[in-house]
C-alpha atoms as one frame of an Amber mdcrd trajectory, in Angstrom:
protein
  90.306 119.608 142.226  92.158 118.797 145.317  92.134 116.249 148.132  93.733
 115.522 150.764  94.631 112.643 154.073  94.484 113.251 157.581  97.747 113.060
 158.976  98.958 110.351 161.305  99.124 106.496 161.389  96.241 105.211 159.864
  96.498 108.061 157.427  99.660 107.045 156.096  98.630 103.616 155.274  96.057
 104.476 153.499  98.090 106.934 151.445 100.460 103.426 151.183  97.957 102.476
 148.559  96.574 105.451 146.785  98.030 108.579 145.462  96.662 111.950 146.059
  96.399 115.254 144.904  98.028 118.451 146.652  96.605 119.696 149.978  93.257
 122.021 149.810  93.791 125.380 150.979  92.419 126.764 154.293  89.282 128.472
 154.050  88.238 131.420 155.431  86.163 131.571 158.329  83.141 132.390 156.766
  79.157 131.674 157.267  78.883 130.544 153.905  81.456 128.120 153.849  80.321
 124.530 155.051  81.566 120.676 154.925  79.525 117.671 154.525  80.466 114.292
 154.828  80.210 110.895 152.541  80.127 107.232 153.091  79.333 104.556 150.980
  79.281 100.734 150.459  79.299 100.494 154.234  78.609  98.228 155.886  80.134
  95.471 154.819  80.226  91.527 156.378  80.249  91.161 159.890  82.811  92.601
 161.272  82.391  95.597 159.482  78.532  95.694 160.678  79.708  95.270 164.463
  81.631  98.164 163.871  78.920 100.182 162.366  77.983 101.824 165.606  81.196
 102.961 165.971  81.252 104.392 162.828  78.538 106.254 163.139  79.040 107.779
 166.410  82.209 109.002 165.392  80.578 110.588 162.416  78.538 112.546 164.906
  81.201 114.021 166.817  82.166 115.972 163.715  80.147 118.709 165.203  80.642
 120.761 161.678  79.111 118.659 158.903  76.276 120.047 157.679  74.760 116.578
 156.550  76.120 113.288 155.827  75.321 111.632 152.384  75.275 107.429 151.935
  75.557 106.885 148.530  74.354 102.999 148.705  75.032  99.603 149.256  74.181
  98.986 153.051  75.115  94.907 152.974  77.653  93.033 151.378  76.445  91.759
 147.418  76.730  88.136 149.980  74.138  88.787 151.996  70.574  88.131 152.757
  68.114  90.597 152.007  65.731  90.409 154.834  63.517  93.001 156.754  65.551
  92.302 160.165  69.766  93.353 158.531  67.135  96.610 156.556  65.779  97.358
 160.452  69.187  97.310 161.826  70.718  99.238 159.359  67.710 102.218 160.093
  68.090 101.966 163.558  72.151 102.923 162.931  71.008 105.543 160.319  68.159
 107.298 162.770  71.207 107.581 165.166  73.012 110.385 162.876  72.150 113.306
 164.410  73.300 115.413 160.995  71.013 115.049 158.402  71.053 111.532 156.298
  70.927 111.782 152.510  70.910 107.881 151.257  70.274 106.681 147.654  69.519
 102.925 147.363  72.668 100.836 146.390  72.239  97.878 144.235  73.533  95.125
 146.765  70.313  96.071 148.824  67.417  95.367 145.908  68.671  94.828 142.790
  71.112  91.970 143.231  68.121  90.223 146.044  67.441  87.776 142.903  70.671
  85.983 143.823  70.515  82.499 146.259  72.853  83.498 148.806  70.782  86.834
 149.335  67.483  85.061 149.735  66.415  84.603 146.094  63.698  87.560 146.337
  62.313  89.608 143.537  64.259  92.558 143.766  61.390  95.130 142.743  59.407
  93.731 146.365  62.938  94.678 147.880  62.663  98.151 146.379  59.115  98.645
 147.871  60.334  97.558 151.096  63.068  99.647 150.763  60.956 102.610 149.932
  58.696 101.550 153.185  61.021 101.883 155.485  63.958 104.376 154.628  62.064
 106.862 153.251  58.580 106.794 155.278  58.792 110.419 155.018  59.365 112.102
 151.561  60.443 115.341 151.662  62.490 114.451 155.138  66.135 113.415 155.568
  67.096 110.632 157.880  68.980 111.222 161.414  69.013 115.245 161.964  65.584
 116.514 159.678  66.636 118.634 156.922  63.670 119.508 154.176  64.508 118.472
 150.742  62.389 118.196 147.621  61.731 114.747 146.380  60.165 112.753 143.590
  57.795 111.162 146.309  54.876 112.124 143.238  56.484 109.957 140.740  56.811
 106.962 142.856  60.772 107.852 143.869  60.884 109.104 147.213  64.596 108.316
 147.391  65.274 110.492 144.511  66.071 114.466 146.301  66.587 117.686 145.677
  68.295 120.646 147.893  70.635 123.574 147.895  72.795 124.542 150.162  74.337
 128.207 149.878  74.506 128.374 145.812  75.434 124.453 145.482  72.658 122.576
 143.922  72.730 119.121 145.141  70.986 116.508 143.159  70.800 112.677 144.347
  69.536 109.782 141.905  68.621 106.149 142.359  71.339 104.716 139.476  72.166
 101.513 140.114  74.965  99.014 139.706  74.338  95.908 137.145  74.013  97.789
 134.380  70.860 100.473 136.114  69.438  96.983 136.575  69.023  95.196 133.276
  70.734  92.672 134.237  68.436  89.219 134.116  67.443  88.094 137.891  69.635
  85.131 137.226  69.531  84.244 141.512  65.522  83.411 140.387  66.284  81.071
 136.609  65.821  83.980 134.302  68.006  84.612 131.240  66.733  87.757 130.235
  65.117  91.097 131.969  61.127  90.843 132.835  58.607  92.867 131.743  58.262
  94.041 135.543  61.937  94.927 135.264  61.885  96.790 132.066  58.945  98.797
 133.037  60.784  99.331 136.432  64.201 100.839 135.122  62.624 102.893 132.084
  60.741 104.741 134.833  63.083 105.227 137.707  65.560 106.377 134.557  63.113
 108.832 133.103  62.879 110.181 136.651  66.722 110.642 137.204  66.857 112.006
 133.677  63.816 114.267 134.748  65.141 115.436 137.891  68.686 116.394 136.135
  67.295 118.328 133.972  65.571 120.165 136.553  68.819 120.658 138.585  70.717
 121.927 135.741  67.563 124.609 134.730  67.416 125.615 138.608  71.264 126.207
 138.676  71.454 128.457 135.916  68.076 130.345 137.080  69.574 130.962 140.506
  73.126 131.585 139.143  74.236 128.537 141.437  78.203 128.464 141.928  78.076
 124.340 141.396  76.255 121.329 141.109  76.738 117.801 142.801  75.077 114.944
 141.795  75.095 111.918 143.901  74.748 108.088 142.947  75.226 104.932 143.733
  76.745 103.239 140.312  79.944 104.146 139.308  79.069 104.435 135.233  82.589
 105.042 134.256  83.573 102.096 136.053  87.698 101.169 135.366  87.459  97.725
 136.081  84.831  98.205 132.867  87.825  99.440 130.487  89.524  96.024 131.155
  86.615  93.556 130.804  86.150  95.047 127.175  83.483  97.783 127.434  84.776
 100.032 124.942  84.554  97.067 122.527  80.725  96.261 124.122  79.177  99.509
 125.014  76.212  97.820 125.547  77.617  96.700 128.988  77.080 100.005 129.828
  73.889 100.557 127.711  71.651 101.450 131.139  73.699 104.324 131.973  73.693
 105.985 128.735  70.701 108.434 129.017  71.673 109.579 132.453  75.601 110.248
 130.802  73.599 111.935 128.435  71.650 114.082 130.757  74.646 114.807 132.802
  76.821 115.720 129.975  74.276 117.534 128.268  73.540 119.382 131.978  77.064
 120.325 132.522  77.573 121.977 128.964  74.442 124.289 129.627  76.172 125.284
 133.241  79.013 127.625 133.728  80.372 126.259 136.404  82.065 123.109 138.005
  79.684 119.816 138.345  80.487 117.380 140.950  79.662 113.875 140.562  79.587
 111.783 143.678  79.535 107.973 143.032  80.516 104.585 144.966  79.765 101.358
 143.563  83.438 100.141 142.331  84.686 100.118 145.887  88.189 102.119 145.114
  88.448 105.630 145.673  89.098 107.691 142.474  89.057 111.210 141.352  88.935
 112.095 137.722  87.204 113.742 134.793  85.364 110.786 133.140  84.594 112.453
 130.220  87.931 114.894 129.490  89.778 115.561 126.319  91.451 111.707 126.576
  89.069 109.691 128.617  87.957 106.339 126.696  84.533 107.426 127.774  83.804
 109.955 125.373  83.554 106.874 122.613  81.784 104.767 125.051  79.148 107.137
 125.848  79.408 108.677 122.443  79.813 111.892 124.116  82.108 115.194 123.173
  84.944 116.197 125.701  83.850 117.955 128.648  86.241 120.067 130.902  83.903
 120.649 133.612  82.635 117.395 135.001  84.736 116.180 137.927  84.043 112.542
 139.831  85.158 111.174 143.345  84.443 107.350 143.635  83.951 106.974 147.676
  86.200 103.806 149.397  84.021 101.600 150.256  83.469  97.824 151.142  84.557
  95.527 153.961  88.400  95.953 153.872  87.818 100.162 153.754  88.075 102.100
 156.915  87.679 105.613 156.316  84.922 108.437 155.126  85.706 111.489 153.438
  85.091 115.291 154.570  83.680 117.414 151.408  84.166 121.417 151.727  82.275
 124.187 150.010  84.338 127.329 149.441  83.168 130.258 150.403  80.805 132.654
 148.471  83.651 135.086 147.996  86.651 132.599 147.086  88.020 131.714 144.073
  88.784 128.831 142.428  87.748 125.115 143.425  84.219 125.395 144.527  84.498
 121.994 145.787  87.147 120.283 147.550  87.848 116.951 149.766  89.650 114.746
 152.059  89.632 111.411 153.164  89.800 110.401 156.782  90.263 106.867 158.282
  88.637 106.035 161.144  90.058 106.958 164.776  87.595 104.327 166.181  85.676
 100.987 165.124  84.298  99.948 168.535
C-alpha cells in the first residue's frame, strides 16, 4: 500500500504535517489501467464553499479520472440544514463532468436535530436528501455512469459497480455512532422509535449489499474490492476517549465490521476501504495482527483489509488521485496520492 504527494509548494506543506509512504510505481500504459478521484467533508464554512467552484472545476480538468467519489459531509456539522445550501451544493455537483458517486455524510441529516443547524428531524432531512441527490437511481451525478442501486429497498444512495475486475461497493454508514445517537438539538435523551426503525434498516441494507459484493467478487474472480463510506468506524480520536473500555460507543458499526471482516476473509484478494468522517488523512490496516480493533470489534486479525481516511474539513485543501493497476501487474492492486489544490478561485 503506497501513496504518494505531488511535488512542489503546496505539496510540501502538506507533507509538513503528515508522513507518507514510498512513491507508487509508474504504470504501464495500458487500457485497463484507470484513476479515479476522492473528496470528502468538503465543503466546509464559507470560505471553503466560495471556493467550491473552484474546486470543482479543477477536478474536471483532470481529463483522466474515470469518476470522482464524495464520500459525505457537504456542510460544516455548524450549519443550517436547509433546501437552499442542499440546491447549491447540486448545482456544484451537476457541474462534474466525470461521473459523481456521493454517499450521504452525517453533518447533512443526521446531526439536523442540533439548534445551530435548524433543529429539524433528521429522517425528513434524509428524504430530502434522497429527493434531490439521487432523483435518479441507478444514475451517477455530473458525467452519467450506470450503477446498480438499492433504489428497491428504499436506499437509492446505496451503489453498486465494477470497473475492470474492481468491485466497488458504496454504503450510507454514518458518523454518531450509524446514528443512534439521541436527537439531542430537538430535547431527546434517548433514540426514537422512528430512529431505531431507521438505522436497523439502512444497516441491514449495507450489511445486505456487502454481502452481495463480496459473493459477486469471488463469482467473477474480481482482482479487489473497495468499499466506500462516510464514517470512519475505526476512528483514532475513539482509542483516546476510551472506546476500547466502552465498545458500545461504537456499538452501530459493529454488524457492518462484521460484514466487512467476514467479506474480506471469504476474498482472496486486497479490500479497500474508503472512509472520511474524522477529517485527518490516514492509511492503515484497522483490523491487523496489533490493531486495538480486533478487541473492539471482537474480530480475528485480518491481513487483507487496507483503509485511507480522506482530508477533509475547512482547513484541508487537497483531493486525492486513486490508481488501479493494470490487469497484468503485480502487486498493489490499489494505490494513491494526495494532491493539494493548484487553485481555490
Amino acid at each position: 500500500m503506497k501513496s504518494r504527494l505531488l511535488a512542489g509548494a503546496s505539496a510540501l506543506a502538506i507533507a509538513a504535517t503528515a508522513s507518507f509512504a514510498a512513491a507508487a510505481p509508474a504504470l504501464a500504459s495500458a487500457d485497463d489501467a484507470y484513476t479515479f478521484g476522492v473528496i470528502g467533508d468538503v465543503p466546509y464554512g464559507e470560505a471553503q464553499v466560495a471556493q467550491f467552484p473552484g474546486m470543482v472545476s479543477e477536478l474536471n480538468q483532470q481529463d483522466d479520472l474515470r469518476f470522482v467519489a464524495h464520500v459525505g459531509d457537504i456542510k460544516a456539522g455548524s450549519a443550517q440544514c436547509t433546501d437552499e445550501y442542499f440546491a447549491n451544493i447540486k448545482e456544484q455537483f451537476d457541474r462534474f463532468e466525470a461521473p459523481l458517486v456521493y454517499t450521504p455524510g452525517d453533518n447533512e441529516w443526521v446531526d439536523c436535530h442540533r439548534a445551530n443547524n435548524g433543529s429539524y428531524n433528521p429522517l425528513e432531512r434524509l428524504d430530502t436528501l434522497r429527493g434531490m441527490f439521487f432523483a435518479n437511481p441507478g444514475k451517477t451525478l455530473g458525467g452519467t455512469m450506470p450503477v446498480d442501486s438499492q433504489a428497491d429497498l428504499g436506499l437509492p444512495e446505496n451503489v453498486t459497480f465494477g470497473k475492470n475486475r474492481v468491485a466497488f461497493s458504496v454504503i450510507n454508514t454514518q458518523g454518531s455512532n450509524n446514528s443512534l445517537a439521541p436527537w439531542s438539538g430537538l430535547g431527546l435523551t434517548e433514540a426514537t422509535n422512528e430512529q431505531l426503525d431507521e438505522v436497523a434498516t439502512r444497516t441491514a441494507a449495507d450489511v445486505t449489499q456487502l454481502q452481495e459484493t463480496f459473493a459477486g467478487a469471488r463469482r467473477t474472480n474480481a482482482r479487489a474490492v473497495v468499499v466506500v463510506t462516510q464514517a470512519d468506524m475505526f476512528d483514532p480520536s475513539q482509542l483516546a476517549n476510551g472506546v476500547e473500555e466502552n465498545p458500545d460507543q461504537v456499538s452501530g458499526f459493529r454488524p457492518i465490521v462484521d460484514a466487512l471482516a467476514a467479506g474480506a476473509r471469504s476474498f482472496d484478494g486486497p479490500v479497500y476501504l474508503i472512509n472520511g468522517d474524522s477529517h485527518t488523512y490516514n492509511a492503515d490496516q484497522p483490523l491487523a495482527a496489533d490493531s486495538p480493533w480486533l478487541e473492539v470489534y471482537g474480530q480475528q486479525p485480518l491481513g487483507n483489509l487496507d483503509r485511507v481516511t480522506v482530508e477533509g474539513a475547512a482547513t484541508s485543501n487537497e483531493w486525492m488521485r486513486f490508481t488501479v493497476a493494470p490487469n497484468a501487474a503485480t502487486g498493489e492492486v490499489l494505490s494513491w496520492e494526495r494532491f493539494p489544490y493548484a487553485r481555490t478561485k
